[in-house]
N, C-alpha and C positions, 0 to 999 in steps of 0.2 A: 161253251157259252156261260157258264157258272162260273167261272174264274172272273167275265167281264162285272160281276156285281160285286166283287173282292173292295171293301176299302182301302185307299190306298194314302201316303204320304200323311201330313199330319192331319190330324182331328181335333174338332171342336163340337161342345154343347151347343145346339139351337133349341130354344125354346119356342114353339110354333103352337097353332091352334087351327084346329081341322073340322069339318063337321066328324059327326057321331059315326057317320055309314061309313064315311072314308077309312076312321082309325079302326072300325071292327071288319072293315077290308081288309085291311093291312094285317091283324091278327090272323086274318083267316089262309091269308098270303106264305107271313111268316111258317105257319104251321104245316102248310100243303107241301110247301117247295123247299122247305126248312135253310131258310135263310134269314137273317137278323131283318128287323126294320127297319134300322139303319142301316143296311144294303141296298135293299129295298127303295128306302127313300129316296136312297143318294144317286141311285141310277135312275129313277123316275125326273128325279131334279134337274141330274144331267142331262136328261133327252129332253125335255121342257127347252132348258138353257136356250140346246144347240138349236130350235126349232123357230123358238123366240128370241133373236138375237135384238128386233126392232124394239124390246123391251130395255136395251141396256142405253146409258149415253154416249154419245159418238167419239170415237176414238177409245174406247174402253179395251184393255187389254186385262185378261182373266190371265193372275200368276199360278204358275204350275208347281 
């Protein structure tokens, strides 16, 4: 299941802005399970995505 949080294909900078408890989450995460935050993020994001799809505009296709 550790391999599913692997970054994959190309990469990009987001600069984003979190509350305080979220990012000192996320430390506490990084450090437990020893996995980057941008792993972390990007699967959290990706499950969000897949979950909230009513949030995209219609006809929206994600490139892979």
């Amino acid at each position: 299941m550790r391999e599913d949080y692997k970054l994959q294909g190309k990469l990009v900078k987001l600069s984003i802005e979190v509350e305080e408890s979220v990012a000192q989450t996320l430390v506490e995460m990084e450090k437990f399970v020893k996995l980057t935050q941008s792993e972390l993020t990007n699967t959290a994001l990706k499950r969000f995505i897949a979950h909230h799809k009513d949030f995209l505009p219609p006809g929206f296709k994600a490139k892979k």
